[in-house]
One Martini backbone bead per residue (centre of mass of N, CA, C, O) as a GRO file, in nm:
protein
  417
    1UNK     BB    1  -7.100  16.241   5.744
    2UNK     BB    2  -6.830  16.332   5.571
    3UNK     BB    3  -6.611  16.132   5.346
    4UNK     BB    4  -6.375  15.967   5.225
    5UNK     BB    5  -6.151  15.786   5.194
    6UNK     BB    6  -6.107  15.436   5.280
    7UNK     BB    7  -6.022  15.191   5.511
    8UNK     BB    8  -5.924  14.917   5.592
    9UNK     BB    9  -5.985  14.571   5.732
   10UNK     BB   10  -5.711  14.418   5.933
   11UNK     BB   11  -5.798  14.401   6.222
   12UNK     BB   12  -5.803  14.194   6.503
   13UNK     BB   13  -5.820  14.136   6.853
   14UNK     BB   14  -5.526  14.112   6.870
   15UNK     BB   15  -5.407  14.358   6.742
   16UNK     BB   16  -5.554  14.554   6.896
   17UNK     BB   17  -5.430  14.468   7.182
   18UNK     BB   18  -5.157  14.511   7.105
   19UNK     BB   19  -5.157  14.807   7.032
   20UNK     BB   20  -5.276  14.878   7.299
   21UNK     BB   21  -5.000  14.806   7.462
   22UNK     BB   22  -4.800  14.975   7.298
   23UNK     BB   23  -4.925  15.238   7.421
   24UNK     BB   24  -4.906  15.157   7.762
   25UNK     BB   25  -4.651  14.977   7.749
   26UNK     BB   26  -4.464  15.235   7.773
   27UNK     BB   27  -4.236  15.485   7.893
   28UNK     BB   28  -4.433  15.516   8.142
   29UNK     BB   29  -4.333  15.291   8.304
   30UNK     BB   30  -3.992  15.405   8.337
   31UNK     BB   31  -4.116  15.728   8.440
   32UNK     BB   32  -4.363  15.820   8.624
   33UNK     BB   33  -4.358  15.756   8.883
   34UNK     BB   34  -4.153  15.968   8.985
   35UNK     BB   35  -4.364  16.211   8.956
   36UNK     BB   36  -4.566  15.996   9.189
   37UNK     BB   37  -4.367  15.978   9.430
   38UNK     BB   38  -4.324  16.351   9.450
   39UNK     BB   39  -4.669  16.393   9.513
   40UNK     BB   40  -4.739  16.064   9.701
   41UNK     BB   41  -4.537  15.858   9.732
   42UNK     BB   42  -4.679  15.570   9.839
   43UNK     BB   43  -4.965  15.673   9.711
   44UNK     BB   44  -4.928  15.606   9.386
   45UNK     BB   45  -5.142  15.348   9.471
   46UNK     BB   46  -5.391  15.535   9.501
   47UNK     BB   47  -5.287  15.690   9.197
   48UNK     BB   48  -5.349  15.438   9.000
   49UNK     BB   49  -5.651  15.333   9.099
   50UNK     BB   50  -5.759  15.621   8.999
   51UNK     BB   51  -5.649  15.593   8.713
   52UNK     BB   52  -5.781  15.300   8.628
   53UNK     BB   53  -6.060  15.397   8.671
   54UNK     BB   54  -6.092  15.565   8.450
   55UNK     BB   55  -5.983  15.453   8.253
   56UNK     BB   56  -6.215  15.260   8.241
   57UNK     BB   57  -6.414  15.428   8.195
   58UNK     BB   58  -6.351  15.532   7.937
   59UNK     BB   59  -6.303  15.252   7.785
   60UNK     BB   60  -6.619  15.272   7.752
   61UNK     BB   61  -6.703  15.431   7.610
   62UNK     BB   62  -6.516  15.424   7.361
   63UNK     BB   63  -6.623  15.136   7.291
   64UNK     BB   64  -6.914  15.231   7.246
   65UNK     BB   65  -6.876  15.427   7.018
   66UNK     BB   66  -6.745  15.269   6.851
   67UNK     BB   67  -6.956  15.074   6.803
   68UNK     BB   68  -7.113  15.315   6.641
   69UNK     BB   69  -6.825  15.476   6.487
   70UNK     BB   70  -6.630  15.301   6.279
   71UNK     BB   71  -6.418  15.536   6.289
   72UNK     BB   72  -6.140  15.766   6.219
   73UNK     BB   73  -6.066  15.969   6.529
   74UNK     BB   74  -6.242  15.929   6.757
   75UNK     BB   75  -6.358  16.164   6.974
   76UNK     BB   76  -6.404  16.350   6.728
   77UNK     BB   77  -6.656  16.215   6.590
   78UNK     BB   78  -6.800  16.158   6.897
   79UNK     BB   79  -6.894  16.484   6.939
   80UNK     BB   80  -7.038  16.542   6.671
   81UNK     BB   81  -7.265  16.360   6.690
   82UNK     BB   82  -7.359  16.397   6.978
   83UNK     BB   83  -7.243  16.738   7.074
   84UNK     BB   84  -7.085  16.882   6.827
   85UNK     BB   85  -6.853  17.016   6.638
   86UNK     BB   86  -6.696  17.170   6.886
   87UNK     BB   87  -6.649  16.932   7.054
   88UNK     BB   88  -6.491  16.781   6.825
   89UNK     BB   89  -6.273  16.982   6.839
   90UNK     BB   90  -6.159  16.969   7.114
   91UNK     BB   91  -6.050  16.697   7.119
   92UNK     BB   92  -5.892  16.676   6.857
   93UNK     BB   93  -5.651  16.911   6.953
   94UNK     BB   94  -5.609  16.756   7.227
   95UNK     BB   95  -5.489  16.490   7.052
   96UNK     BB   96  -5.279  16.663   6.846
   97UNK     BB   97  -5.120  16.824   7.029
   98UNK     BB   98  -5.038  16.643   7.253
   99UNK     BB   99  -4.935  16.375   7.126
  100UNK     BB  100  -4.706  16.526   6.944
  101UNK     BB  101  -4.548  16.565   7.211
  102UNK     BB  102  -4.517  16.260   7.296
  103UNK     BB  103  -4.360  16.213   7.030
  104UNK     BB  104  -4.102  16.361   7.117
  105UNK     BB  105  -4.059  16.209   7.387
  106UNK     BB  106  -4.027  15.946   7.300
  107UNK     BB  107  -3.789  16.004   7.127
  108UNK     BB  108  -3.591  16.096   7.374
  109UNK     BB  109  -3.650  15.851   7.536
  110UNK     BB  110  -3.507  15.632   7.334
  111UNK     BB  111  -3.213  15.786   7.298
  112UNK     BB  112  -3.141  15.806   7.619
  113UNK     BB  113  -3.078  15.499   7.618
  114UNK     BB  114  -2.981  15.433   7.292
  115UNK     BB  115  -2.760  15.666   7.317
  116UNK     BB  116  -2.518  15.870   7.297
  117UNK     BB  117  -2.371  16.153   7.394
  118UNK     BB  118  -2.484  16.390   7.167
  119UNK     BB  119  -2.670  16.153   6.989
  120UNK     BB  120  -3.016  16.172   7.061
  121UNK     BB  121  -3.132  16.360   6.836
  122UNK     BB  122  -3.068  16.206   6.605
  123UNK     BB  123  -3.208  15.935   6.689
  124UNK     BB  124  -3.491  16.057   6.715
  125UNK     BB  125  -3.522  16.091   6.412
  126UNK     BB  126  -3.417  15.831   6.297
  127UNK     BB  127  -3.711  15.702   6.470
  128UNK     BB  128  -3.949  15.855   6.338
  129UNK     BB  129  -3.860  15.788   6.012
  130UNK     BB  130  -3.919  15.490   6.044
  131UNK     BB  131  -4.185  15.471   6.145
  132UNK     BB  132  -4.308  15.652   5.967
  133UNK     BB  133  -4.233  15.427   5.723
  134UNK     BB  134  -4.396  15.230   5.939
  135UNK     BB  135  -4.695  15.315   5.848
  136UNK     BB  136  -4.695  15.368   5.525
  137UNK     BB  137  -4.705  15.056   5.480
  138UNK     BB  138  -4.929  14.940   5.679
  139UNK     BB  139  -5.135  14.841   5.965
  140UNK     BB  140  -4.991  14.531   5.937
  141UNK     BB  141  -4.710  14.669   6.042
  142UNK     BB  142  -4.743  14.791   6.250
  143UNK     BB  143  -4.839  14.540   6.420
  144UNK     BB  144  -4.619  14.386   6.403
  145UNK     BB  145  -4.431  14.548   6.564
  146UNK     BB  146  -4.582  14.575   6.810
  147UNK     BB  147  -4.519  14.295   6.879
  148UNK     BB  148  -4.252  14.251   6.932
  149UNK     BB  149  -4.221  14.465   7.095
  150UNK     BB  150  -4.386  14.383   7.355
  151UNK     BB  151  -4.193  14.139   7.421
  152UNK     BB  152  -3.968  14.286   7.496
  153UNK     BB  153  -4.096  14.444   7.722
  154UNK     BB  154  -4.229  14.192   7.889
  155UNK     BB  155  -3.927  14.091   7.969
  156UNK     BB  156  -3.780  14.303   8.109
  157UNK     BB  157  -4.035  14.318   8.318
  158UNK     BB  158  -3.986  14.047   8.443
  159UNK     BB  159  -3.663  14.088   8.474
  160UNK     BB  160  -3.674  14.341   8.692
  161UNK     BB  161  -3.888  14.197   8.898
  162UNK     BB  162  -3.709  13.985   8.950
  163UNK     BB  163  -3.444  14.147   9.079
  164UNK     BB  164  -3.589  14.295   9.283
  165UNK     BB  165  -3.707  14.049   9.454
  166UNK     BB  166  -3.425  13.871   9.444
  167UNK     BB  167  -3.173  14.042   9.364
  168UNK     BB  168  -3.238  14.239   9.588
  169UNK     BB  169  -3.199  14.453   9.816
  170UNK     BB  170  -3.167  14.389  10.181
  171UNK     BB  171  -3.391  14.575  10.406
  172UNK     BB  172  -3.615  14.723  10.299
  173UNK     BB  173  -3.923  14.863  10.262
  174UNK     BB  174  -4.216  14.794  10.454
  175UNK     BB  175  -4.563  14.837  10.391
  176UNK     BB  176  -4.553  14.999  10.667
  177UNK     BB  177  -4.352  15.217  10.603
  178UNK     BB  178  -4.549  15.345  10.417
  179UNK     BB  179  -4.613  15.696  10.280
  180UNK     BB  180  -4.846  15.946  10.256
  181UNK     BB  181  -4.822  16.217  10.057
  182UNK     BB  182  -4.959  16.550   9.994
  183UNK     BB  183  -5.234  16.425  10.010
  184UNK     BB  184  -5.530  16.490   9.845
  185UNK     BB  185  -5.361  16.609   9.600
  186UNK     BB  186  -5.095  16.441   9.585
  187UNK     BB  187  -5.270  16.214   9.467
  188UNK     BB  188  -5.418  16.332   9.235
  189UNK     BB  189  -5.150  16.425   9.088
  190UNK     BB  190  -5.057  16.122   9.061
  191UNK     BB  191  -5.315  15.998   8.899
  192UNK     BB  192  -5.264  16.253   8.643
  193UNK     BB  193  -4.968  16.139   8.586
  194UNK     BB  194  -5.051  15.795   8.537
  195UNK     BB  195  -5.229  15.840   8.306
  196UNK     BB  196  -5.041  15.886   8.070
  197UNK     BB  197  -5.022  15.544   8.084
  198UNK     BB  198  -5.329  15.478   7.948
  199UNK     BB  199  -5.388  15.649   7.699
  200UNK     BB  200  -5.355  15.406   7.473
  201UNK     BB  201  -5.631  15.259   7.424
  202UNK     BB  202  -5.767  15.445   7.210
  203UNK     BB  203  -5.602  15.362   6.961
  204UNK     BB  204  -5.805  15.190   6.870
  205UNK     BB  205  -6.047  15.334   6.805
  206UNK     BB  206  -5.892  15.562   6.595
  207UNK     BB  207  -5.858  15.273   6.446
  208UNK     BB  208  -6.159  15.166   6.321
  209UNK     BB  209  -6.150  15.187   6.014
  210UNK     BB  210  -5.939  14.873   6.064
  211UNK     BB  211  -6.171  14.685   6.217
  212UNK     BB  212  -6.309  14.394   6.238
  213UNK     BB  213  -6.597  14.374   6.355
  214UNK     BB  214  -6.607  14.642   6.572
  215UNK     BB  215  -6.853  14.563   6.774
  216UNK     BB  216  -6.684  14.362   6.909
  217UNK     BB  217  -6.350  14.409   6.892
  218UNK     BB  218  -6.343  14.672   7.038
  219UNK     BB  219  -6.450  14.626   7.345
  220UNK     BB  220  -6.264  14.395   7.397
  221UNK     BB  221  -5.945  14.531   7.339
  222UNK     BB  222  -5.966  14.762   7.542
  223UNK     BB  223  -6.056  14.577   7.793
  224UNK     BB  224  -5.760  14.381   7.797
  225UNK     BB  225  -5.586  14.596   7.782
  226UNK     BB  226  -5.613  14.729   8.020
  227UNK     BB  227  -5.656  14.477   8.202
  228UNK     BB  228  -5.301  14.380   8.182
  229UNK     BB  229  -5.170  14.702   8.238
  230UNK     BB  230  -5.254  14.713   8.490
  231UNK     BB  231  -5.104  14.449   8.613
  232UNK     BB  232  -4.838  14.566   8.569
  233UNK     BB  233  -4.822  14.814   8.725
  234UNK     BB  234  -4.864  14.706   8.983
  235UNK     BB  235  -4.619  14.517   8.992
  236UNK     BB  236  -4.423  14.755   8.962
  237UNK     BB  237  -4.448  14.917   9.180
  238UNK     BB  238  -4.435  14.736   9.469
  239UNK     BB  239  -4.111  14.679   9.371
  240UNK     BB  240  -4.018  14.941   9.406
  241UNK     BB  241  -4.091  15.026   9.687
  242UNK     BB  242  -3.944  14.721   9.793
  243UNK     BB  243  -3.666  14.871   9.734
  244UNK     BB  244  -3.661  15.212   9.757
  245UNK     BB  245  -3.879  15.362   9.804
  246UNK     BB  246  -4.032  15.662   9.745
  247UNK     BB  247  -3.785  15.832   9.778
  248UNK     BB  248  -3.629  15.669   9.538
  249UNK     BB  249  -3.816  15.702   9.310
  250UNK     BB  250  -3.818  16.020   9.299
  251UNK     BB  251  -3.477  16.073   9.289
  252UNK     BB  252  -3.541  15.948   8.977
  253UNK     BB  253  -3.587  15.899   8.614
  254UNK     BB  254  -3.489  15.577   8.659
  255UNK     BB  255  -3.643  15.368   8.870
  256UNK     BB  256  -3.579  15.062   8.721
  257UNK     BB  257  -3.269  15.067   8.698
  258UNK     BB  258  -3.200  15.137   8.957
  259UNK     BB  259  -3.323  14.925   9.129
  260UNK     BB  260  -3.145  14.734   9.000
  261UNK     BB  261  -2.872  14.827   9.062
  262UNK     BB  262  -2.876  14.758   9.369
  263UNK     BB  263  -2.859  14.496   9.276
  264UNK     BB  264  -2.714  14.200   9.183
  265UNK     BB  265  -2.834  14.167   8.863
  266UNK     BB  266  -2.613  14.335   8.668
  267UNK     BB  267  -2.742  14.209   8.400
  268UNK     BB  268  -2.983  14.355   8.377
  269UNK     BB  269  -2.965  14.625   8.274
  270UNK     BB  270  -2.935  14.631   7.980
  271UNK     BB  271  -3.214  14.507   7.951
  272UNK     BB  272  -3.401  14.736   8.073
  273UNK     BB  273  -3.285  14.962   7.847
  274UNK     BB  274  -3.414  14.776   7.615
  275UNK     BB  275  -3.703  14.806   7.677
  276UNK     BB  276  -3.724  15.117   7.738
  277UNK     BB  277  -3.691  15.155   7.422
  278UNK     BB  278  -3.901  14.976   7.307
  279UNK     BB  279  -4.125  15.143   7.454
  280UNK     BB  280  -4.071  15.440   7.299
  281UNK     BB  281  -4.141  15.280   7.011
  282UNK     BB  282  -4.414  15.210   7.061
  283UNK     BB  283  -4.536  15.461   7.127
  284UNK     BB  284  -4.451  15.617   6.905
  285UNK     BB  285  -4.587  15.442   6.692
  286UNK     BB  286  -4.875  15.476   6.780
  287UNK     BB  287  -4.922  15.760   6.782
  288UNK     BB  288  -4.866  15.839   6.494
  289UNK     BB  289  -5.152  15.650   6.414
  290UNK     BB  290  -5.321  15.832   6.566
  291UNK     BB  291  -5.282  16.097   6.458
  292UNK     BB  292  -5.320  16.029   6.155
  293UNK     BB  293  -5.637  15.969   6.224
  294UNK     BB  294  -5.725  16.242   6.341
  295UNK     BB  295  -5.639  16.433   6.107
  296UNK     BB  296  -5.803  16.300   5.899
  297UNK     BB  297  -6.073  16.374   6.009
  298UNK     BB  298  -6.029  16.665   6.009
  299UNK     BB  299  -5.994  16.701   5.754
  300UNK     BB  300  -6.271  16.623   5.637
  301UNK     BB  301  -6.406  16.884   5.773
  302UNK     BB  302  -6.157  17.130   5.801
  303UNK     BB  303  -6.019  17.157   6.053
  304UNK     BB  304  -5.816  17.041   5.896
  305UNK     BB  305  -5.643  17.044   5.627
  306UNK     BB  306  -5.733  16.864   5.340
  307UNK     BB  307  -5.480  16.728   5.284
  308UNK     BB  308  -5.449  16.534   5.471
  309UNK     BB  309  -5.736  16.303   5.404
  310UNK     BB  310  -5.546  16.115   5.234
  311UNK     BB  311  -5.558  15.766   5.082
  312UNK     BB  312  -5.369  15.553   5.041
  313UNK     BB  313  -5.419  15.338   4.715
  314UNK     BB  314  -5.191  15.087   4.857
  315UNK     BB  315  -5.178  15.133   5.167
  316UNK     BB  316  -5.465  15.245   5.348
  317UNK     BB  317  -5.355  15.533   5.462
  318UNK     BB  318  -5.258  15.820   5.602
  319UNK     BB  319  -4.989  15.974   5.454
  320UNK     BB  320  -5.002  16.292   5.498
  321UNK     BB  321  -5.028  16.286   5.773
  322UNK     BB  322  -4.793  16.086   5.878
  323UNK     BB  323  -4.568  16.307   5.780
  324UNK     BB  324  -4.698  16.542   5.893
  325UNK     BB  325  -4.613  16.483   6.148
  326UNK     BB  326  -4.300  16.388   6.145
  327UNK     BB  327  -4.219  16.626   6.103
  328UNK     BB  328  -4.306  16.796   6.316
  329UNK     BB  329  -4.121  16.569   6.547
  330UNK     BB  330  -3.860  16.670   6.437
  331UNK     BB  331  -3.859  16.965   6.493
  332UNK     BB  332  -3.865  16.916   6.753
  333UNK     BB  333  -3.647  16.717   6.825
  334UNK     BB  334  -3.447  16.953   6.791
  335UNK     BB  335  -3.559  17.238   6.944
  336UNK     BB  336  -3.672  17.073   7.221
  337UNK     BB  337  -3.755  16.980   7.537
  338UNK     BB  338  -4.030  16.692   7.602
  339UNK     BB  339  -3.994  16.506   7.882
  340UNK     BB  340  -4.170  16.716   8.069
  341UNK     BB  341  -4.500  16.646   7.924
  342UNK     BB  342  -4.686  16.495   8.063
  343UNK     BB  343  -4.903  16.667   8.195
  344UNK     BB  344  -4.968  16.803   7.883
  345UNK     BB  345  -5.087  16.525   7.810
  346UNK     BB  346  -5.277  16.479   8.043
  347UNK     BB  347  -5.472  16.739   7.996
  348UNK     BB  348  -5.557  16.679   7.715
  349UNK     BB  349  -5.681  16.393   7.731
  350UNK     BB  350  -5.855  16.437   7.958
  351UNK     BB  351  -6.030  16.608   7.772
  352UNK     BB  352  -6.083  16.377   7.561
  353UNK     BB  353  -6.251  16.199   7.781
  354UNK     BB  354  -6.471  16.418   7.872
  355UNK     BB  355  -6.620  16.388   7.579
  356UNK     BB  356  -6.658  16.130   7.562
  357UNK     BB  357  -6.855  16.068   7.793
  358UNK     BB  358  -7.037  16.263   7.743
  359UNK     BB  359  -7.122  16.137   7.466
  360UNK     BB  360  -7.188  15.857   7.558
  361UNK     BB  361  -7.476  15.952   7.746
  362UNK     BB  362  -7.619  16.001   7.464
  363UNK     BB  363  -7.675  15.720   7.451
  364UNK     BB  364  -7.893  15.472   7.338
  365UNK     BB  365  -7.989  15.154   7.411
  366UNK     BB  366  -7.906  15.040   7.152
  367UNK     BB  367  -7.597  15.162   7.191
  368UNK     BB  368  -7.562  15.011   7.522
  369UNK     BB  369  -7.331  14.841   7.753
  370UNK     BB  370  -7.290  15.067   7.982
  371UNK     BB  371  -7.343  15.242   8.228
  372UNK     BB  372  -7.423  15.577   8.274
  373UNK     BB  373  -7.234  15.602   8.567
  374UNK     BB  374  -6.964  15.587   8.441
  375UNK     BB  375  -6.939  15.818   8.293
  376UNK     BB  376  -6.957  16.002   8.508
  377UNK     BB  377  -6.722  15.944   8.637
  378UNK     BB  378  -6.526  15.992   8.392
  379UNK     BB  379  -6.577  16.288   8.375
  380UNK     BB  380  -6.536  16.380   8.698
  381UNK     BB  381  -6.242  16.258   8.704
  382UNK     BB  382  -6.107  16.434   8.497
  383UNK     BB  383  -6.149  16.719   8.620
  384UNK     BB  384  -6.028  16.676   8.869
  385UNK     BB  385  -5.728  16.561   8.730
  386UNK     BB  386  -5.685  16.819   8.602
  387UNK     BB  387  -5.703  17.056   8.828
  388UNK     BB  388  -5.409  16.902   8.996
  389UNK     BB  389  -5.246  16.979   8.831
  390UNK     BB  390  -4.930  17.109   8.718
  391UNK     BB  391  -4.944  17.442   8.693
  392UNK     BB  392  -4.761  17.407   8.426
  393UNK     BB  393  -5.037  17.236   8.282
  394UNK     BB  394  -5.259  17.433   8.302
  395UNK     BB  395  -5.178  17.667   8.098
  396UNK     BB  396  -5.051  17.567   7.872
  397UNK     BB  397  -5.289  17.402   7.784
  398UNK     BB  398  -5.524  17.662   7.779
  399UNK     BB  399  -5.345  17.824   7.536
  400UNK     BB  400  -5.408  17.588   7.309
  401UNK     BB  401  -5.716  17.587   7.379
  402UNK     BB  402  -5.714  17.901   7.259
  403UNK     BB  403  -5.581  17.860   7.002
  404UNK     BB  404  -5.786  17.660   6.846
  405UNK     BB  405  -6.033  17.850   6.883
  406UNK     BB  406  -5.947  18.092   6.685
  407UNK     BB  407  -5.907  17.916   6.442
  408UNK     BB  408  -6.178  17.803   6.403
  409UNK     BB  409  -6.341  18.098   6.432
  410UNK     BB  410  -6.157  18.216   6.211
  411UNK     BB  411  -6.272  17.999   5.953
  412UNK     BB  412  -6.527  18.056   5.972
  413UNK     BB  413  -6.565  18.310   5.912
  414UNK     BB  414  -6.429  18.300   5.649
  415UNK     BB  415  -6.636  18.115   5.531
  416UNK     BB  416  -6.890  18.302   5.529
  417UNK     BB  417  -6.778  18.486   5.303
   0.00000   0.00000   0.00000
């Protein structure tokens, strides 16, 4: 595998956790909840915890893979050693096309928060140039920050949810009343929508280049950063249900607001307002700093222009992916409204953990750390959890990823000449 300049190691098995907290304790939490309650009800439930296993499957894989490929791209890099270079290029486009629209979602859901109306899009572009400009001064500002986010989220969330148990109002629906809805279909596909709030394990990997000891520290912090974020959306789910009901979740787009705003707690509004932007701060800086190093691992290959390939002399980032990415992001949050992208986010990302899947199975016993039978797991979970997406999450990703393969047989014909 031919490679560029290398990127420092500097990050250790705290901050890796806390990047990945960074990244799956986002505005998911804020916001998926709504769209999994209007496909199955209080089934929701029974798709976190298809959401939470596959995710798990999944992020064994991933573990696995970068302790033996240690290196910047995530499953773009582990696609093409294990699977070839097709299967490495379809993972890396479905993860820097829906990932960059993730981008522009996490901004505007940011503004949403924190911006007065008619001001969201501006202070969104104006969110987007800041955190880029904190990835480009190097990756441990970057932790520094997502440490920062992550307690001021997790503070929110603990406001929240002790508001609705405690200061909420009473009389809610009991456990006994919770009705699952939609059927095995409507459950399936809010698994694959609650799943959008998991996608961000990943990004510990492709930053594999830049963790220190990666063999050790990369399958520790995948795996307790997911084991800690599974435990608080459960308890956050939960506490939902007992409070709005179902219907009540389903009827809002900030169904953790309404909740606290039902009862007596009226100073917590504030709080949870201001955690959920904090929260699409975090998913934010994390995104860009993946999909930049995403972006760089294609460059290094030609899958991507080789300008992205550069990486800063002095502050050991890919400067030119991340700058490239921002500016990206600001012109969609200028010009699209991207909030309602879970799905094509799900589309996309589902497919780039089924290749990683496939890729963990046909590691050979010298770097094979978890059962076979995971991996089979988790790529028939992706493809089930693809397939029930909502049918114009399914169209749109399908488009881009014909996008994608026409560019790529493109570029060979073109080089082949």
């Amino acid at each position: 595998m031919s490679v560029g300049p290398g990127l420092s190691r500097r990050l250790g098995t705290g901050d890796a956790v806390v990047i990945g907290l960074g990244s799956m304790i986002g505005a998911g939490v804020f916001a998926a909840f709504a769209p999994a309650a209007q496909a199955a009800g209080a089934g929701l439930l029974i798709g976190l915890a298809i959401a939470a296993v596959v995710a798990w499957c999944n992020a064994t894989a991933s573990a696995q893979l970068a302790a033996q490929y240690p290196a910047s791209g995530g499953t773009y890099v582990y696609g093409r050693e294990r699977l070839g270079d097709w299967w490495g290029f379809l993972a890396g486009w479905g993860f820097v096309i829906g990932k960059t629209a993730s981008c522009a979602a996490m901004a505007l859901t940011f503004a949403a928060y924190a911006a007065p109306s008619g001001w969201q899009r501006p202070v969104a572009v104006a969110a987007v140039l800041a955190l880029t400009a904190t990835n480009y001064r190097g990756v441990t500002r970057t932790a520094g920050l997502t440490r920062v986010i992550v307690t001021v989220v997790l503070v929110a969330l603990t406001v929240a949810v002790a508001a609705m148990l405690v200061g909420g109002p009473s009389g809610g629906p009991a456990p006994g009343d919770w009705a699952v809805e939609g059927g095995v279909l409507g459950v399936l596909q809010s698994a694959g929508l609650l799943f959008f709030a998991f996608a961000g394990y990943a990004r510990i990997a492709t930053m594999g280049e830049e963790v220190r000891d990666p063999a050790r520290t990369i399958p520790r912090a995948v795996l307790l950063a997911l084991g800690l974020t599974v435990a608080v959306y459960l308890v956050v789910a939960v506490s939902l249900l007992t409070t709005l009901g179902a219907d009540g979740v389903a009827a809002t787009a900030e169904p953790l607001a309404a909740a606290v705003a039902a009862g007596s707690w009226d100073w917590a509004g504030p709080v949870v307002r201001i955690g959920a932007a904090a929260a699409a701060l975090g998913a934010l800086l994390a995104l860009i700093a993946g999909v930049g190093r995403t972006s760089l691992a294609m460059g290094r290959q030609g899958d991507l222009p080789r300008y992205l390939a550069a990486v800063h002399p002095r502050f050991s980032v890919p400067h030119r992916a991340e700058v490239t990415v921002g500016v990206v992001v600001c012109l969609l949050v200028l010009t699209v409204d991207l909030r309602g992208a879970i799905g094509f986010s799900s589309f996309g990302v589902l497919l780039y953990y089924a290749v990683a899947n496939a890729a963990a199975f046909t590691q050979d016993g010298e770097h094979r750390r978890f059962p076979r039978a995971l991996q089979v797991l988790g790529l028939v979970g992706c493809l089930v959890l693809v397939a029930t997406l909502p049918w114009q999450a399914v169209v749109g990703g399908s488009a881009v990823f014909a996008v994608g393969i026409a560019y790529r047989a493109t570029r060979l014909r073109l080089a082949a000449r």
